[in-house]
C-alpha positions in Angstrom: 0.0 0.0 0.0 1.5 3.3 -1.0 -0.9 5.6 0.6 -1.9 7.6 -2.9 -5.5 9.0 -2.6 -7.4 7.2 -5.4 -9.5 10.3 -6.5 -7.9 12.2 -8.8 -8.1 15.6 -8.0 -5.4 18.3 -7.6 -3.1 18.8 -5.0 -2.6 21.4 -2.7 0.8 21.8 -1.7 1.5 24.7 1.5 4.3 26.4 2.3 4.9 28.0 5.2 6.5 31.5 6.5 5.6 34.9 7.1 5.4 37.4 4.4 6.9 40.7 3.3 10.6 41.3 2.8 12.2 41.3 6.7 11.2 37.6 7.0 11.9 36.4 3.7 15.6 34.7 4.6 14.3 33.6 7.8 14.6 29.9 9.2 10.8 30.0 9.5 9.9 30.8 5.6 11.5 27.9 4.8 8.3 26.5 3.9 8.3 29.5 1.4 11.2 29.1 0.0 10.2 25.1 -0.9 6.7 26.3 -2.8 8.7 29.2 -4.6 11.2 26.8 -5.9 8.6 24.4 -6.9 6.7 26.9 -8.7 9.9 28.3 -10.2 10.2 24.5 -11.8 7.0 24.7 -13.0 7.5 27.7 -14.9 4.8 29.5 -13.0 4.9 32.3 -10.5 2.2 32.7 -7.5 0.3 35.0 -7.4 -2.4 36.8 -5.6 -5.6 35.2 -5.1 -8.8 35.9 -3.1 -7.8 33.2 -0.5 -5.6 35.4 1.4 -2.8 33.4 -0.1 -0.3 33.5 -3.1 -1.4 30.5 -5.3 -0.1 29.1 -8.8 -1.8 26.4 -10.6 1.0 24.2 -12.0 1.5 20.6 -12.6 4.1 19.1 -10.6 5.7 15.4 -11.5 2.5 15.3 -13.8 0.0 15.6 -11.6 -2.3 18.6 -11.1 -1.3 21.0 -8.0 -2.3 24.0 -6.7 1.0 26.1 -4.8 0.1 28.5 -2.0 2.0 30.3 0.5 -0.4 32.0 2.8 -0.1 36.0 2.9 -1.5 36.0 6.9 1.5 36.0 9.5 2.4 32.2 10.4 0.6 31.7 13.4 -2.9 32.5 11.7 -1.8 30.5 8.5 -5.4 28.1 8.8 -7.9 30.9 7.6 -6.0 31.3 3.9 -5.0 27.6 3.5 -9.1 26.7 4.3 -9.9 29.2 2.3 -7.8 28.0 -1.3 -8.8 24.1 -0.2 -12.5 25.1 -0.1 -12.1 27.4 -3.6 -10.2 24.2 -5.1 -12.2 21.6 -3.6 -9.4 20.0 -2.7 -9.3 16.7 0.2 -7.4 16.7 3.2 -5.8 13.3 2.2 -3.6 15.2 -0.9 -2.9 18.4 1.2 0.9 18.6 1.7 1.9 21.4 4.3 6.3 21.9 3.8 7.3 23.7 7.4 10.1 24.6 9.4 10.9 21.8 12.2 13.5 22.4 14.7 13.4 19.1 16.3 14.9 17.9 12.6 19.0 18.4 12.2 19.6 21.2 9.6 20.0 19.6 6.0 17.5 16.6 6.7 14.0 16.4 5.2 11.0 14.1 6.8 7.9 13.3 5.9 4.6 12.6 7.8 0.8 11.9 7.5 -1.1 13.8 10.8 0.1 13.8 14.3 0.8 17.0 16.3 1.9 20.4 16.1 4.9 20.1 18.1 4.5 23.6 19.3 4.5 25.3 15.7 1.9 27.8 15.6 1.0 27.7 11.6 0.3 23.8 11.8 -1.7 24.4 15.0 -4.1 27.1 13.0 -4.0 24.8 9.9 -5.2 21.8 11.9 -7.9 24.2 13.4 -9.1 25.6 10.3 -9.4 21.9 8.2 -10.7 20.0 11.9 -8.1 17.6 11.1 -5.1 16.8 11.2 -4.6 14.0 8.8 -2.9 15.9 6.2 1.0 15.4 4.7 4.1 17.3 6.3 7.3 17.9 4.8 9.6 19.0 7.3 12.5 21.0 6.5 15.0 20.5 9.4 16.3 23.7 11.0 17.9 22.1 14.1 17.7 23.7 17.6 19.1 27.3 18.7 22.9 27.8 20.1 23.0 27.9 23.7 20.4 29.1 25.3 18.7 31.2 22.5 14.9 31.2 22.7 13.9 29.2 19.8 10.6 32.0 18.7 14.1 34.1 18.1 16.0 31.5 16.3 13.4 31.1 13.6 12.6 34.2 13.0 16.6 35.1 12.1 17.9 34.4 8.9 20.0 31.0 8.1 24.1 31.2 9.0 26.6 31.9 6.2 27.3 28.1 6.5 24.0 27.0 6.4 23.4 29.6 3.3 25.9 27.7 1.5 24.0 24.4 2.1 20.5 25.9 2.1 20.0 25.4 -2.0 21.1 21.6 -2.0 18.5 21.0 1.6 15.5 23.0 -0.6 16.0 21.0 -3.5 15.9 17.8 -1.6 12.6 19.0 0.3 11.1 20.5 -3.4 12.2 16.5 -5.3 10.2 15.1 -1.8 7.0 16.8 -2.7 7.2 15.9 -6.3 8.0 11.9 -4.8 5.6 12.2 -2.5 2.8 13.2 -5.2 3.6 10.6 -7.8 5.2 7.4 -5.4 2.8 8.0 -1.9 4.5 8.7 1.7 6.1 5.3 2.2 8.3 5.7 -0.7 9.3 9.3 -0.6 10.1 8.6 3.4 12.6 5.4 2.3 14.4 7.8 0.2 14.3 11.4 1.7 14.7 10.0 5.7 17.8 8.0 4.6 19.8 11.3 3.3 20.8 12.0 6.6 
């Protein structure tokens, strides 16, 4: 079983960050940064929709997606996403939400079906708005804060000069994930994406 829905509607793929130009290097628009690049392969740019969200209609691995990034501040991220799944029609079951995770070593991707929020506001308003939480995660790991820094400051800074170096190769590997993860199902995309690191 390779967890695909069998309906064959689009897809709706989320990325996560806070918008406007101060955030957009920051740790926590790496969701962002995922949705842009995919769209970028597409050939398609987002772009403003009634939804409260940046959204591009693309295909992606040959199947038909829907791209959003959500143009509300993180923590109220549920009232856009609800709003393009209900214009779109779209099930839970092929939502993909890409995020930030700082319980995830910087570089390494994971995937997931449902569970909690782990104490990140978007997924916790996303989970509200939908009244479920049985949608996909890709999880772009961030790793924890230096020291004693409090980690609502860490995520909201922008990546190091290392991890800047390192940043395209880690998007890329979360971008190929969602594609995976669209055309092969969760189990799949997890055998190859969790063994990378």
């Amino acid at each position: 079983m390779t967890n695909i829905p069998t309906d064959d509607g689009p897809w709706l793929v989320v990325g996560l960050g806070n918008p406007g130009p101060n955030y957009a290097g920051n740790r926590h628009n790496a969701g962002f940064m995922v949705v842009d690049l995919l769209a970028e392969r597409a050939g398609s740019r987002l772009k403003s929709h009634r939804s409260r969200a940046d959204v591009a209609e693309v295909r992606l691995a040959g199947a038909r997606a829907v791209l959003a990034r959500p143009l509300s501040f993180m923590n109220l991220s549920g009232g856009p996403v609800g709003a393009v799944r209900t214009f779109y029609k779209i099930d839970v079951s092929r939502i993909v939400v890409v995020h930030d995770e700082l319980d995830i070593p910087f570089g390494a991707v994971r995937l997931k079906r449902g569970g909690g929020d782990n104490g990140h506001n978007g997924l916790r308003s996303i989970s509200s708005a939908l009244g479920s939480r049985d949608y996909l995660r890709v999880r772009v790991g961030i790793g924890r804060p230096p020291g004693r820094m409090d980690p609502a400051d860490f995520v909201l800074r922008d990546f190091g000069t290392t991890e800047r170096r390192e940043l395209p190769l880690l998007l890329e590997h979360a971008a190929d994930s969602v594609e995976m993860l669209i055309t092969d199902g969760l189990e799949p995309a997890q055998n190859r994406y969790h063994a990378l690191l």
